[in-house]
C-alpha positions as a printed Julia matrix, in Angstrom:
214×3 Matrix{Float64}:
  17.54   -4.06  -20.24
  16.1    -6.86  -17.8
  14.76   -3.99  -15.84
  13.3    -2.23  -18.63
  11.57   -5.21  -19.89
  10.15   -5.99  -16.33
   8.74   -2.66  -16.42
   7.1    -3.07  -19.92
   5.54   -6.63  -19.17
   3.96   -4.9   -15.82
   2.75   -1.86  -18.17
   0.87   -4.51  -20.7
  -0.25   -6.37  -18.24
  -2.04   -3.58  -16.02
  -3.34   -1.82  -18.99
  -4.3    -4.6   -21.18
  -5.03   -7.5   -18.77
  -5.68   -5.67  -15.05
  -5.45   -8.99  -12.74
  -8.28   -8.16   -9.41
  -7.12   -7.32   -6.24
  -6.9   -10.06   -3.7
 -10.03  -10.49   -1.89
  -9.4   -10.47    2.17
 -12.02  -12.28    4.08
 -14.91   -9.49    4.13
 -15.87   -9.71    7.76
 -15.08   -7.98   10.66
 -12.22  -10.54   11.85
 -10.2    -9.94    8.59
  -7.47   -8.46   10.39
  -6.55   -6.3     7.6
  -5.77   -3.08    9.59
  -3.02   -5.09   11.99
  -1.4    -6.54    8.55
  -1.32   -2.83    6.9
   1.39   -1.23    6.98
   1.68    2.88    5.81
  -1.23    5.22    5.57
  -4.51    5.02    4.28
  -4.09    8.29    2.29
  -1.04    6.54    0.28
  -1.58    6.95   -3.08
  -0.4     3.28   -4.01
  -1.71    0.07   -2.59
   0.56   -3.08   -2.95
  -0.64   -6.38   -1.74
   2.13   -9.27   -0.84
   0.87  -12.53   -1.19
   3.34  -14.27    0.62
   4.07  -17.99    2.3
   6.18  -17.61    5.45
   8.23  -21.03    4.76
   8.72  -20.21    1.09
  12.68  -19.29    1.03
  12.15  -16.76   -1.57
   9.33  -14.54    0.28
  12.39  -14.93    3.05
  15.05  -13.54    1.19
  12.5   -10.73   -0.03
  11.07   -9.78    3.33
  14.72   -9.34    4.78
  16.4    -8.1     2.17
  14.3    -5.67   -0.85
  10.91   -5.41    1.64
  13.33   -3.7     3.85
  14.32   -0.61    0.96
  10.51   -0.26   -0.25
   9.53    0.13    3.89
  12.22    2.84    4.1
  11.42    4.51    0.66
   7.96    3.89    0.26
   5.92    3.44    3.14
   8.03    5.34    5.74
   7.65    8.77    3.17
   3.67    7.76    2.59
   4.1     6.86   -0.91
   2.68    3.65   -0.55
   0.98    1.06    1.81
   1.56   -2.89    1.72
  -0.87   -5.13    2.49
   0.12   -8.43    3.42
  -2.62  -11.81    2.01
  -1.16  -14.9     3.56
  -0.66  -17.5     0.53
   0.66  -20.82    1.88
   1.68  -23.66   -0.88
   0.73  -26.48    1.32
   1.65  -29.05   -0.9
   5.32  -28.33   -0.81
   5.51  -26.16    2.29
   3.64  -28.14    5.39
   4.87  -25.6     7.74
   3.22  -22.78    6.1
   0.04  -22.85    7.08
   0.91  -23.11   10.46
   3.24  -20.13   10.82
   0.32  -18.45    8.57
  -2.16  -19.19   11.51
   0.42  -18.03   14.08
   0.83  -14.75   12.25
  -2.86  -13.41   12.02
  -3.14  -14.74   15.64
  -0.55  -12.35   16.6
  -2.56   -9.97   14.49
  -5.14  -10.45   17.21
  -2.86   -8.85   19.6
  -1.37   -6.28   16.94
   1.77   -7.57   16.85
   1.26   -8.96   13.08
   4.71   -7.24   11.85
   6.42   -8.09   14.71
   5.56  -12.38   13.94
   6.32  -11.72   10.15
   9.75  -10.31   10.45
  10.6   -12.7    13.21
   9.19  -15.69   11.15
  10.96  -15.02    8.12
  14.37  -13.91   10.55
  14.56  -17.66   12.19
  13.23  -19.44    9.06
  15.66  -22.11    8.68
  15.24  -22.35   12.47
  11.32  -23.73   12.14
  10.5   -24.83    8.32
  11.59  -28.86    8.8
  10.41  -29.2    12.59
   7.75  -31.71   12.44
   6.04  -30.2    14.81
   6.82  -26.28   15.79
   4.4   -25.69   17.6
   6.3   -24.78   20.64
   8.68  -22.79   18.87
   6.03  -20.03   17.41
   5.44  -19.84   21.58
   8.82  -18.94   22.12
   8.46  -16.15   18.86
   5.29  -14.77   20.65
   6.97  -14.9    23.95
   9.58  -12.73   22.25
   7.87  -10.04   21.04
   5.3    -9.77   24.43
   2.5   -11.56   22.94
  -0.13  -12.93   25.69
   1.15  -16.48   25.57
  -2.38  -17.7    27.21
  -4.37  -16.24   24.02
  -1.66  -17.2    21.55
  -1.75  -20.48   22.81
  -5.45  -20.9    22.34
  -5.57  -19.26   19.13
  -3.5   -21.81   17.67
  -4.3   -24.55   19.14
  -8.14  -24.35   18.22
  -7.19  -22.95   14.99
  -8.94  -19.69   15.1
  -7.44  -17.95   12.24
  -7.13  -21.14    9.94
 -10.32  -20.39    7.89
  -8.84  -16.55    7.29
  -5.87  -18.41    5.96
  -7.6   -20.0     3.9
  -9.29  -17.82    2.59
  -6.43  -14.96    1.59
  -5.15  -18.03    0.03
  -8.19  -18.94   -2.38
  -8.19  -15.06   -2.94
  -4.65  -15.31   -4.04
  -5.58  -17.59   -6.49
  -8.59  -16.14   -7.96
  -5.93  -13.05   -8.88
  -3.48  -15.37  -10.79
  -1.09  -15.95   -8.61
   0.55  -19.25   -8.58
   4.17  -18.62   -7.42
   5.25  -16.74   -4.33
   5.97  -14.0    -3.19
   3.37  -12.25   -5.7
   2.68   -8.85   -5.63
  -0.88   -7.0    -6.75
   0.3    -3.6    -7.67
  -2.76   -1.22   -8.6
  -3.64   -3.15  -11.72
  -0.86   -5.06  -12.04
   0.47   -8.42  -11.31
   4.2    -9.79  -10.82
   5.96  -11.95   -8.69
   9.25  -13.07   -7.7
  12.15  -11.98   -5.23
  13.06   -9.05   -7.28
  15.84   -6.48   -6.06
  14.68   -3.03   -5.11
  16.31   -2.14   -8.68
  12.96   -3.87  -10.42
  10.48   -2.3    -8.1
  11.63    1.24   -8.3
  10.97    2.09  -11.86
   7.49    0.25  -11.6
   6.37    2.02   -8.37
   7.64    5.25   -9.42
   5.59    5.08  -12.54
   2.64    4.33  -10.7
   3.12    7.15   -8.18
   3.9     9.5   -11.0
   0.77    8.32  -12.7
  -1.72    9.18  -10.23
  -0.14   12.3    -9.66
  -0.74   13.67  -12.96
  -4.03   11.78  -13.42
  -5.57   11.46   -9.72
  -9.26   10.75  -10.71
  -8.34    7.94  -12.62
  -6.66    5.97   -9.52
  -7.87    2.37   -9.39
């Protein structure tokens, strides 16, 4: 019933209510082609607004993010874009490991800095200063510690944080992790249970009706 209900609010809220897609910084630095993940030609477009220090986008990236990657993205039914959406005023790390990520992005190793950011999260969230430790994360996945390094120390990426997170907003979002789902908005660390029935409506949708995909 829970699951059925889910599905329903989603319904009324796409049709009736459409949220607007989270606007990425519309430059040429967005970095939104190293934070993409699945192909272009996917009929279904899900954006994750996400915090990296908020335990909830944790347990979703390593546990139900794992299942939609394996049934969704890997078979080209869908493609995730990732809008970083730090809640700095209860989460002082986030920004940070925000900043770290899309500086990895740089070096297209986005994916690799998510998964390891949200693998050692208790390790990093109440360092007062973790600076050195997202080194040792970029050392680990081969990132050019020289450019990494400068990146984050100048703060190179912190206005594109900023701004995925003022386009987060201006969606509805207000909790994370929220998810913009071709019309749609939800959010919560929901089980693979709750996404199936939505995103298999969707994708059966546009099937039948392809020219009227958002």
């Amino acid at each position: 019933m829970e699951t059925r209900a889910r599905l329903t609010a989603w319904l009324l809220c796409a049709l009736a209510i459409p949220a607007a897609a989270p606007r990425l910084r519309a430059q040429a630095d967005d970095l939104r082609a190293a934070r993409t993940m699945g192909s272009a030609t996917a009929p279904v477009t899900m954006y994750i607004m996400s915090d990296f220090e908020c335990p909830f986008c944790g347990d979703f990236a390593r546990g139900t993010m794992q299942t939609i990657e394996r049934e969704y993205v890997e078979t080209g039914k869908m493609r995730v874009i990732f809008v970083n959406f730090p809640l700095t005023s209860i989460h002082p790390n986030a920004e940070p490991a925000a900043e770290l990520a899309m500086c990895a992005a740089r070096q297209n190793k986005f994916w690799q800095m998510h998964d390891l950011l949200f693998r050692h999260q208790d390790a990093w969230v109440e360092l007062k200063d973790p600076g050195s430790y997202f080194l040792s994360l970029g050392d680990s996945i081969g990132a050019n510690r020289a450019e990494l390094t400068a990146c984050l120390t100048t703060h190179q990426t912190r206005a594109l944080v900023q701004a995925d997170a003022e386009g987060s907003a201006r969606t509805g979002a207000h909790a994370t992790p929220s998810f913009y789902i071709e019309g749609g908005l939800m959010s919560g660390d929901s089980p693979i249970q709750q996404f199936r029935p939505i995103l298999d409506s969707i994708i059966k949708a546009k099937a039948e009706h392809p020219a009227r995909a958002r």
